[in-house]
Every structure is written in structure tokens, then in C-alpha cells.
C-alpha positions as CSV (number, residue, x, y, z in Angstrom):
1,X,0.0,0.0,0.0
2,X,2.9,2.0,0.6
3,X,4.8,1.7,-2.7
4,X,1.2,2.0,-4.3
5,X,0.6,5.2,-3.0
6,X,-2.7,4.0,-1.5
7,X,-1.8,7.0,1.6
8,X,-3.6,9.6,-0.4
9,X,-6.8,7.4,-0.1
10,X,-7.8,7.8,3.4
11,X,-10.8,6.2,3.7
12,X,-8.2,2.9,3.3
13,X,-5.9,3.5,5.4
14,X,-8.3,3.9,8.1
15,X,-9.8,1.1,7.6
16,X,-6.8,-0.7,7.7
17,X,-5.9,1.0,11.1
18,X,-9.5,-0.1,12.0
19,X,-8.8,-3.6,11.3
20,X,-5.6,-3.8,13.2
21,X,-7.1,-2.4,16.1
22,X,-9.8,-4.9,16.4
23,X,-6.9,-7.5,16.1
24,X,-5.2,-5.4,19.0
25,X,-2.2,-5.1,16.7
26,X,-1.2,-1.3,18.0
27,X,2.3,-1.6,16.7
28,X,1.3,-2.3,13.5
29,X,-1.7,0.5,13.6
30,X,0.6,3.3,15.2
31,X,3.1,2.9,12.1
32,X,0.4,3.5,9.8
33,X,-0.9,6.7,11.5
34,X,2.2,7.6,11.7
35,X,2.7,7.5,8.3
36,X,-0.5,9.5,7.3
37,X,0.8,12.8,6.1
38,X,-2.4,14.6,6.8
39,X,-5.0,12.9,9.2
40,X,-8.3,13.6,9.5
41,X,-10.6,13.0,12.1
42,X,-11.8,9.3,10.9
43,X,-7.9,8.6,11.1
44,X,-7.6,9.7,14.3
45,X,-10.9,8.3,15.7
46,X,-9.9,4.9,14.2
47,X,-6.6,5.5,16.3
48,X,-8.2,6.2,19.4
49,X,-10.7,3.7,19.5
50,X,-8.2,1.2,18.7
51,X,-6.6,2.8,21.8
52,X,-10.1,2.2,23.9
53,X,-9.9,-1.7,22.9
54,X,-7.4,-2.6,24.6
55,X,-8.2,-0.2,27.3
56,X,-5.8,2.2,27.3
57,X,-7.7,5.2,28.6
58,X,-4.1,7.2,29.2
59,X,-2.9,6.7,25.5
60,X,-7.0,8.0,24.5
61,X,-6.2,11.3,26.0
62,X,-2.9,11.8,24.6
63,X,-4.1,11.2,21.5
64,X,-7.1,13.5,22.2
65,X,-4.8,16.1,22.9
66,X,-2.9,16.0,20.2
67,X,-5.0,15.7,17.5
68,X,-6.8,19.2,19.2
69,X,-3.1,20.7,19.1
70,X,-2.9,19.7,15.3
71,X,-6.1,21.7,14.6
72,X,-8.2,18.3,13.9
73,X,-11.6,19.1,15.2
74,X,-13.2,15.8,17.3
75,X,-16.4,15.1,16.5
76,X,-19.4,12.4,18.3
77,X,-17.7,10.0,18.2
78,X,-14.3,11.0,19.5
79,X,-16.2,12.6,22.7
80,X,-17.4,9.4,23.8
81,X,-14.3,7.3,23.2
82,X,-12.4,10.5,25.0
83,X,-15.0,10.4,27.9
84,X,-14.8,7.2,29.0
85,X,-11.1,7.3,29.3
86,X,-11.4,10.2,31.2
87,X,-13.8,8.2,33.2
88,X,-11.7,5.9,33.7
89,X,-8.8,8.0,35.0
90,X,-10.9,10.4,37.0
91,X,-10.0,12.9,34.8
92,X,-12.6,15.5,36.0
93,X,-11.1,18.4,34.4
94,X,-10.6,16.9,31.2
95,X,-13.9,15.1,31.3
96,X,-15.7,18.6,31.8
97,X,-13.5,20.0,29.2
98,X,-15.1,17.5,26.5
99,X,-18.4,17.3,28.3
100,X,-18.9,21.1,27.0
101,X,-17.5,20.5,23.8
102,X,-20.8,17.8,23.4
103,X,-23.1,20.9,22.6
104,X,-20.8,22.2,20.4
105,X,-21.1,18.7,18.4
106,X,-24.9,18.8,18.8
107,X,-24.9,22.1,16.9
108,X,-23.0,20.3,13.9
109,X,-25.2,17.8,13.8
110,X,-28.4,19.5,13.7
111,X,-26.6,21.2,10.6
112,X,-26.2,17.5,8.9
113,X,-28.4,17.2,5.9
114,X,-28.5,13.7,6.2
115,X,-28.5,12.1,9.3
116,X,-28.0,7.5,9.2
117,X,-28.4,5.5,12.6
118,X,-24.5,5.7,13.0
119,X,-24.6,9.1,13.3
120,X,-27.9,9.5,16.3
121,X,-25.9,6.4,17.8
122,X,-23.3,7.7,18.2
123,X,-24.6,11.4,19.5
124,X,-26.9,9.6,21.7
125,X,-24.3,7.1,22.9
126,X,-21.9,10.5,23.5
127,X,-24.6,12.3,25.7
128,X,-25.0,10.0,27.9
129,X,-21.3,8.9,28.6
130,X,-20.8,12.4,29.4
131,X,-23.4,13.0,31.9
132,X,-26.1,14.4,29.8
133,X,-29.2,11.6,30.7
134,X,-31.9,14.6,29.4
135,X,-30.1,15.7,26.7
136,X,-29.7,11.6,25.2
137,X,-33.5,11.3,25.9
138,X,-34.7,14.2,23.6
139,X,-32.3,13.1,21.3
140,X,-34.1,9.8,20.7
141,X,-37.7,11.6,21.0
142,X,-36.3,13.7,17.9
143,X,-34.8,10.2,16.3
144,X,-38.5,8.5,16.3
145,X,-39.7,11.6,14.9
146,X,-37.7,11.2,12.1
147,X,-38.7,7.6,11.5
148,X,-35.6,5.6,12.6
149,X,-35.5,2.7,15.0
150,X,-33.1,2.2,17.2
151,X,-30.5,-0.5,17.5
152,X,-29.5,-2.5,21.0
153,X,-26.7,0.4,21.6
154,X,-29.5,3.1,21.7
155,X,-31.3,1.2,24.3
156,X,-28.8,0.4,26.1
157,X,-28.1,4.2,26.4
158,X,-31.4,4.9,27.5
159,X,-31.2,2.2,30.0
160,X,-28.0,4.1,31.5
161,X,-29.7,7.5,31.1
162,X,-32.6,6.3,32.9
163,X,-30.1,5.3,35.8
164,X,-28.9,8.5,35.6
165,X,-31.5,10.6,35.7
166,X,-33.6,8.7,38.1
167,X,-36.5,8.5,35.6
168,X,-38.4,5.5,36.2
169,X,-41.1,6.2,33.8
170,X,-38.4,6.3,30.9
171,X,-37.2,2.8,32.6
172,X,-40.7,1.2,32.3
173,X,-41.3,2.8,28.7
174,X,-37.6,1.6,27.5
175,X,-38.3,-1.9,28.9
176,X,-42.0,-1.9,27.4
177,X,-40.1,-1.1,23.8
178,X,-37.9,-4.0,24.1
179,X,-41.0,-6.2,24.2
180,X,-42.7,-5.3,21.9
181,X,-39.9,-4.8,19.6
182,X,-38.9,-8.6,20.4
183,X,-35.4,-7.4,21.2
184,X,-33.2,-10.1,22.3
185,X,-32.8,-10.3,25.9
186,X,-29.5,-11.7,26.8
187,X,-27.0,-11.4,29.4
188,X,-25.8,-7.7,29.1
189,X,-29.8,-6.3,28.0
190,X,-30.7,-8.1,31.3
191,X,-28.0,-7.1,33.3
192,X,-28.9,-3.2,32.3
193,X,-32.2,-3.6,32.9
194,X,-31.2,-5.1,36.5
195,X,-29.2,-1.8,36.6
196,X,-31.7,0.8,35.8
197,X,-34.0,-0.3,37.9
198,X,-31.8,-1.1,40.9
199,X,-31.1,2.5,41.1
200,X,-34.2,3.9,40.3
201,X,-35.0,2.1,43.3
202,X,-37.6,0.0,42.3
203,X,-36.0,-3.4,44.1
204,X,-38.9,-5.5,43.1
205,X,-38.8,-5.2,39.4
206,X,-35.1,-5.3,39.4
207,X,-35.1,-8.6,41.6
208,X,-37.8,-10.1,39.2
209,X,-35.7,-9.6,36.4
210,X,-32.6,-10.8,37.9
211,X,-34.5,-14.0,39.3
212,X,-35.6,-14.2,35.6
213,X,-32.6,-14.2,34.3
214,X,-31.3,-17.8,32.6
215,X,-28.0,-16.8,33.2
216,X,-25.8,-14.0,35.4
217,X,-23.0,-12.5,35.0
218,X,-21.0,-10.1,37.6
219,X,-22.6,-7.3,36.1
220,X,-26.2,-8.4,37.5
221,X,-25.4,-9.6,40.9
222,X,-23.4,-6.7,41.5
223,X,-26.5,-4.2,40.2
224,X,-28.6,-5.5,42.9
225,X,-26.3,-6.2,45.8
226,X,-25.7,-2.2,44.7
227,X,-29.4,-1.1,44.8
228,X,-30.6,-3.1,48.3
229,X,-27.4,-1.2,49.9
230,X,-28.0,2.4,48.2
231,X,-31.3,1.6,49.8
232,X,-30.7,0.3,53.1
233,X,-31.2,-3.1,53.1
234,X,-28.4,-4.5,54.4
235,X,-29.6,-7.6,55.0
236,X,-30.8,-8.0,51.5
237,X,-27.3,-6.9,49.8
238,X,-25.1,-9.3,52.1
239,X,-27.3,-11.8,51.4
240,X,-27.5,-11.8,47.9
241,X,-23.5,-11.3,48.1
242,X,-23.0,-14.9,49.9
243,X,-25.7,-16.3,47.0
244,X,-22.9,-14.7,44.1
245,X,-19.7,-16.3,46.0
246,X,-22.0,-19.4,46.3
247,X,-22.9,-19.5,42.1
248,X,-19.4,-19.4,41.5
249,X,-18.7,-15.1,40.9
250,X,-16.2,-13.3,42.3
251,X,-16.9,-10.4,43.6
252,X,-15.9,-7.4,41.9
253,X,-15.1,-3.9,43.3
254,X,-18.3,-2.7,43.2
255,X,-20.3,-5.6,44.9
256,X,-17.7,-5.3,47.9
257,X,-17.9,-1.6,48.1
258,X,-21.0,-1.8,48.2
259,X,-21.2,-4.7,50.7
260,X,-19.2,-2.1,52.7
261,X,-21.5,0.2,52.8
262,X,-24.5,-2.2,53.5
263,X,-22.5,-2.7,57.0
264,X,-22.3,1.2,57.7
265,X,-25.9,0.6,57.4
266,X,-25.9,-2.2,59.4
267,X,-24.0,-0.8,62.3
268,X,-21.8,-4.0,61.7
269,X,-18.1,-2.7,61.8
270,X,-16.5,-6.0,62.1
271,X,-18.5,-7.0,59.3
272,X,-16.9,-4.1,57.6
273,X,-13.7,-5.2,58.9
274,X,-13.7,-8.5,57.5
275,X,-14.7,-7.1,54.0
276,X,-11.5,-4.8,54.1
277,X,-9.4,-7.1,54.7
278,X,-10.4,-9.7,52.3
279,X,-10.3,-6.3,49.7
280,X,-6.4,-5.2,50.8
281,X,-5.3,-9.3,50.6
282,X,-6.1,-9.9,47.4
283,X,-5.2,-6.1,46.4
284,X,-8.4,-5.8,44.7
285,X,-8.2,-1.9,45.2
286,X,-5.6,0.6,47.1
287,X,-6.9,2.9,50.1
288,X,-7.6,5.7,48.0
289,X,-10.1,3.4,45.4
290,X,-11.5,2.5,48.8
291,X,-12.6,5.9,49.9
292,X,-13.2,7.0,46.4
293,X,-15.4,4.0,45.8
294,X,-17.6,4.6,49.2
295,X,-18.0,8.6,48.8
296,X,-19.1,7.8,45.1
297,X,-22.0,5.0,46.8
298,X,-22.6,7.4,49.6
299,X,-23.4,9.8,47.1
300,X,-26.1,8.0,45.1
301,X,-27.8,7.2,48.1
302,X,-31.8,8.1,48.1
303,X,-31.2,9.7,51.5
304,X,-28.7,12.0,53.1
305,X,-25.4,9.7,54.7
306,X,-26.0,9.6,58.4
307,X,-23.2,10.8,61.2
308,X,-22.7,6.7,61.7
309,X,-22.1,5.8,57.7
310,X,-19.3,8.5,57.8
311,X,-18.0,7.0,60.8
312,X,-17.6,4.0,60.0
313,X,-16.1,4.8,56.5
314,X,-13.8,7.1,58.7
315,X,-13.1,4.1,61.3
316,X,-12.5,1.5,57.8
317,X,-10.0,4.1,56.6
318,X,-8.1,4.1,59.3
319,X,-7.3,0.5,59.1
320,X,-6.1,0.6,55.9
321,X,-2.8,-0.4,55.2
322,X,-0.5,-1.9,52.6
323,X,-0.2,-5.7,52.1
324,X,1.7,-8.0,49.8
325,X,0.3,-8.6,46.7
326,X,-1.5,-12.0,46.9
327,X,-2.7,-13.9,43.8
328,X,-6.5,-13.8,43.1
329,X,-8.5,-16.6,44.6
330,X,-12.3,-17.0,45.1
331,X,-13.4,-15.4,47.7
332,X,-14.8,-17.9,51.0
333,X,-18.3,-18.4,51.5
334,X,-20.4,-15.8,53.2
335,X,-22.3,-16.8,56.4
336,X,-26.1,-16.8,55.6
337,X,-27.4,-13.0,57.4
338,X,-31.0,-13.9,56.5
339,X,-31.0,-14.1,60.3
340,X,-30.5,-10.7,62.2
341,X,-27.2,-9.2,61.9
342,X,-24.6,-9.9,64.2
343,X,-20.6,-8.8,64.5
344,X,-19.5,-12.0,63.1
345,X,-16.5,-12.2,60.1
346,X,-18.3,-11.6,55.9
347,X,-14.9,-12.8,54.9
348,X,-11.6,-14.7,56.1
């Protein structure tokens, strides 16, 4: 392609960069790019989501940031790849930097003559990455209007704006559409549904779903062991943690932080205790993820934290401390709590 001169047709050369990064080949991607001698946004999209595949959220915002220092404008599609890196770094400023940019994007494409399902995907998809659950929602009002359908993606945005935006009646009218639309239901669709309405707080719908559910996945079991403990039903959340180590899952970082804060609920700090230190053995997170990870649950709660939740983050902090790493292992079975709640030990 070289000799051939095929560089001055960039539509093949980015696919080519495409296909590499799907094959996680970055080396080979990378000396293509580089050899570009004017890239365009497609070539550096298809360079930054090759980037996102192999999650790389770091080497996303470089390249973000260069391509705006060489005068190449992003567009949808570069926002939401470049939001969820920053996402993934706690990149606030960043984050917010793109976030705003999002309106600008909107303006452009309210200019488009022509508009495919790639193009509202990918719009929809960006708004509610960054933060913009609303924003998403009249976006597909304005999509039906024009006539076009949308795909799994779409609804699975909606889903997560839904979340976001605590709108429960978008929730029921998203899952109504996947009825009657016959969409298939499998693991991730049900796991999102599990989701939305976890934290919409509507427990029973989300637990019928899960129960429903012909297979799990980490995703769902950590959804609901989420929602009974954003809650306050402690009870409920450790519960349905011991049930998840039972099936076989491991529990992730978010089904432990927020088994963590179902004992702040609780009033159970050895509880806590045991959690922690199952967490800093296995070095599933540092102290800081710890903290980060309880302010961020503490925060979604459906009421204000109480003096006691802050506490006992507080007295969970300061027993943190560093630990050889340890190879993962399953974690031990969990006591059954249907029973009241005593101070006994979640985890060994």
C-alpha cells in the first residue's frame, strides 16, 4: 500500500488502522498513523478507539490532545471514546472539558443534511457517557420523529440514562419497547435492565428480572447487591453477596464496596472489617479506590449519609494499610445473614 501510493486514499488506510485495532495489533496501527501525512478525524478516531480496545484510557487522551493541538476538530464519536477514558482516569477536568465540547457537536449535527443510525448512535451514545441523561432522551424523542429505529446500543443508552437521571417512567417505557420490539434479551440487556432499575429504586422489578434471568453474569449480581445497599437493606445486599460467591462469581469492586457500605448501614463494623481485609489481601483496590469508591455509593444514596455511615467509612479508613500482593482466589463463602445481623466475620 505503501509503494502503491494508496496514503492519499484515506478512507483505506483507516480502515486498515481499524482492522488492526480490532486485532489489537497497536504496533502495527501506530506505524500506519504515523505514516498518514495529513490525518483527518476518521484517522484519528480509528486510532483512538483502537486505543479504547485494549483499554488504554491514558494513551486516549494523549491522543485526544494531540489531534486538538494539530487543529483536527473531534467530533461524536471522539467525545465518547475520550469520555470514557477520562472516566476511567478520574479525569474531571478533562472530562468537563469534553463534556462542553458535546453541545458544540450537537450544533453540527443539527446542521447535517442527512442524518444515518451511526450518526444518532453515536450522538446519543456521547450524551450519555458524558453526563447528559436529558439531553440523550430528547435526542431519541427527535430520532422517532424522524422515523428511525433504534439499534440494542440506543437502548442500552437509554437504560443508563434512565439510571442516571432517576427517571423510572423512561425505565418502564424503555423496557415496554424491548418487548414489543422482540429485542433479544441476553446477558448484558438483562443485566442493564437489572441496573436501571436497581437504582431507580424499584427493588422488586429489578429482583424479578434478575430471578428471571437464565444466566448471570458479575454485572447483574453486583446491580442488585448495589441497589438493596444504596437503599438500606443490608440484610438483603449481604445476602445476595454470599448467593454470588455461592454461584461461583467473584466479587468485583463494586459488589464489595457496596457490601461495605450495607455494614455502615448495618452498624456492623467487624463486618466491615472482615470485607477490608479480604479487599487489601487480594489487592483488589488501594486505600484511595476504597474511599473513592464509598463517597461515590454514599453519594447515590436516596437519602442524606447519616453521622454513623461516615463514621464507620472514617473508622475503615483508618485501618487501611499496605499488604503483599497476593494472587487472586475465590473469595470464602459468606455466612447466611438472612438471620439478624450480628458482629461476626463476611470474609476470612
Amino acid at each position: 500500500m505503501v509503494s502503491s501510493g494508496l496514503f492519499s486514499h484515506g478512507n483505506s488506510i483507516t480502515q486498515l488502522i481499524s482492522s488492526y485495532g480490532k486485532a489489537g495489533d497497536l504496533e502495527s496501527a501506530h506505524k500506519l498513523f504515523d505514516k498518514i501525512p495529513l490525518r483527518r478525524v476518521d484517522s484519528w478516531n480509528a486510532m483512538i478507539i483502537a486505543y479504547s480496545r485494549i483499554e488504554c484510557p491514558v494513551e486516549v487522551v494523549n491522543a485526544y490532545n494531540q489531534m486538538v493541538l494539530e487543529g483536527v476538530k473531534p467530533d461524536s464519536s471522539t467525545f465518547t471514546v475520550a469520555l470514557k477514558a477520562c472516566t476511567i482516569l478520574l479525569d474531571l477536568e478533562k472530562g468537563e472539558e469534553i463534556w462542553e465540547k458535546m453541545d458544540k457537536a450537537r450544533v453540527v449535527f443539527e446542521k447535517m443534511q442527512r442524518r444515518d443510525i451511526v450518526c444518532w448512535t453515536t450522538m446519543i451514545t456521547g450524551f450519555v457517557q458524558s453526563g447528559k441523561g436529558r439531553e440523550a432522551v430528547d435526542l431519541y424523542r427527535w430520532m422517532q420523529r424522524e422515523g428511525m429505529v433504534g439499534d440494542g446500543v440506543v437502548i442500552l443508552g437509554l437504560m443508563q440514562a434512565s439510571a442516571n437521571i432517576a427517571d423510572t417512567k423512561l425505565g418502564l417505557s424503555v423496557h415496554g419497547y424491548m418487548i414489543r420490539r422482540a429485542f433479544s434479551m441476553d446477558v448484558n440487556m438483562l443485566s442493564s435492565l437489572v441496573d436501571m432499575y436497581a437504582k431507580n429504586g424499584e427493588l422488586e422489578r429489578a429482583t424479578r428480572v434478575f430471578q428471571k434471568m437464565p444466566c448471570r453474569n458479575t454485572v447483574s449480581w453486583s446491580a442488585l447487591i448495589s441497589g438493596f445497599a444504596q437503599n438500606g437493606l443490608a440484610a438483603n445486599a449481604l445476602q445476595l453477596l454470599k448467593e454470588m460467591q455461592v454461584s461461583g462469581f467473584t466479587p468485583d469492586v463494586a459488589s464489595l464496596v457496596s457490601a461495605l457500605l450495607a455494614c455502615s448501614h448495618a452498624g456492623s463494623l467487624k463486618l466491615g472489617r472482615s470485607i477490608h481485609g479480604y479487599v487489601a489481601r487480594k489487592v483488589i483496590m488501594d486505600q484511595t479506590d476504597i474511599i473513592w469508591w464509598m463517597s461515590r455509593r454514599m453519594l447515590l444514596l436516596p437519602v442524606s449519609p447519616t453521622p454513623g455511615t461516615f463514621r464507620a467509612t472514617l473508622n475503615i479508613r483508618s485501618r487501611l494499610h499496605l499488604c503483599p500482593k497476593i494472587s487472586p482466589a475465590g473469595a470464602p463463602t459468606l455466612p447466611d445473614v438472612r438471620a439478624p445481623l450480628s458482629d461476626h466475620y463476611l470474609l476470612n
